[in-house]
N, C-alpha and C positions, 0 to 999 in steps of 0.2 A: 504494500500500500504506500501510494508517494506522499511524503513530507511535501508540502507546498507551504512557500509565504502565502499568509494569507490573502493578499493584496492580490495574488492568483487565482481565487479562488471567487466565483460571480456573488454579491454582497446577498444578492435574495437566497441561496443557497445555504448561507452563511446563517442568516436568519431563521431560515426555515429547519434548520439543524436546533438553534436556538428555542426556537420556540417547542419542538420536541421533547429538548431536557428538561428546560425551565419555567412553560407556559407560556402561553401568550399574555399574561399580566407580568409577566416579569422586568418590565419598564416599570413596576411601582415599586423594586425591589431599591434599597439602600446604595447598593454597588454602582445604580445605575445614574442615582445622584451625586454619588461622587465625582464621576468621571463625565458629569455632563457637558458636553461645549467641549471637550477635549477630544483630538485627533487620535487614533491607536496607532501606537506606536510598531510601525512597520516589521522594523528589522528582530521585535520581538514577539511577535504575531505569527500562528503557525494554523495550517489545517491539514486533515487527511482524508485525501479521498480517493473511494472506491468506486468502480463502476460509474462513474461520472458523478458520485454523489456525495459531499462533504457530509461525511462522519463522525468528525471531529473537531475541533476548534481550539484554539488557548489565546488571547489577547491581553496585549498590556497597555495600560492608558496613564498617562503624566496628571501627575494630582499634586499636591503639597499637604504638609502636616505641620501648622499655620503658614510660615511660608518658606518653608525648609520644603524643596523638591525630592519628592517621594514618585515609585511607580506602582500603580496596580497592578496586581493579577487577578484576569479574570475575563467574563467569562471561562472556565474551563469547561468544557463539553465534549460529551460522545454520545452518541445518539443509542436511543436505549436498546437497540437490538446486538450492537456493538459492547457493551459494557461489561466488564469486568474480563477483557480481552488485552488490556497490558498500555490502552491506546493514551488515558489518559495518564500514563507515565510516563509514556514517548514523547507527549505534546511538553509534559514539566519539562524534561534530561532535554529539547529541543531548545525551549524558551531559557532556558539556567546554561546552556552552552553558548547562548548567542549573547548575553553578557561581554559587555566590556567591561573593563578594570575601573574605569571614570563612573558607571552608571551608580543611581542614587539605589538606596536601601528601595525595599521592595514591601506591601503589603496584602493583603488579601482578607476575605473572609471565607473561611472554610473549614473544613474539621480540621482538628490536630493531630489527631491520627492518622490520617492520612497525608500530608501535606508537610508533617514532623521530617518524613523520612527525606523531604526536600531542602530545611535549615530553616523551616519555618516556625513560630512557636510566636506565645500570646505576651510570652517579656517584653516589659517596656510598652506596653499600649493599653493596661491598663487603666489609664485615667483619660484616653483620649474620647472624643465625641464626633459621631458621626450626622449627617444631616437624615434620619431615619433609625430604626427600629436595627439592632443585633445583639446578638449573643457575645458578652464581652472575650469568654474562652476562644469562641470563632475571628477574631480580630487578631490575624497570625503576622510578624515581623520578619523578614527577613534581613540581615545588616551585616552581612559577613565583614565589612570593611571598620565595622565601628562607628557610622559616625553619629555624630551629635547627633542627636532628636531630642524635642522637648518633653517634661514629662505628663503636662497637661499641655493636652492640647485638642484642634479642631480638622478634620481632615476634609476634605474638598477639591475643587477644582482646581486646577495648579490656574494662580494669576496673573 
């Protein structure tokens, strides 16, 4: 199954993948507020498809955490006939390889369990606020570099 940027991949397909895993309300979801007004960020965007038909997905979008430059992860998706097939490990090892050394700390809302085995985890975002409804343990960090982040703080749109 090919690895493709997702920027190759037709946006209604995309979507339609989308609305599969997540609903078609999941424009009311938290994630969707953060990263509103913001472009996904290309070279960290993957999908996989089969038979002409995206299966897969992972995107990342530029957000800040007050105005410290943070990236999301997210959507991650596999459409459900696909799942529990390895795919959305390949879409993380894909997005966490195409990192560069400069890029900002990374966040996400997701399990821990799953997500753990990627360097993600809920340290340090404890006190932060989102524009919506989460589960504070699901508010996962990534920062392998260290850097500064505050410790209250507001996440959002990068401005």
């Amino acid at each position: 199954m090919p690895l493709l940027s997702l920027n190759q991949i037709p946006f209604e397909d995309v979507e339609t993948l989308l609305d599969d895993a997540f609903g078609t309300d999941r424009h009311q979801r938290t994630a969707y507020k953060l990263r509103q007004g913001m472009p996904v960020v290309d070279h960290l965007s993957f999908g996989i498809v089969e038979d002409q038909q995206c299966i897969g997905s992972i995107q990342c979008w530029p957000i800040a955490v007050n105005t410290t430059p943070i990236l999301l992860v997210g959507p991650v998706a596999v459409a459900p006939a696909w799942q529990n097939q390895g795919l959305g490990h390949q879409l993380m090892n894909a997005m966490l390889a195409a990192i560069r050394p400069d890029h900002s700390p990374m966040v996400m809302i997701g399990d821990p369990e799953y997500y753990g085995r990627f360097g993600f985890d809920a340290e340090g975002t404890g006190h932060w606020t989102l524009p919506g409804p989460w589960e504070p343990r699901r508010l996962l960090l990534r920062n392998p570099n260290g850097t500064a982040l505050p410790i209250h703080a507001e996440l959002g749109p990068r401005r």
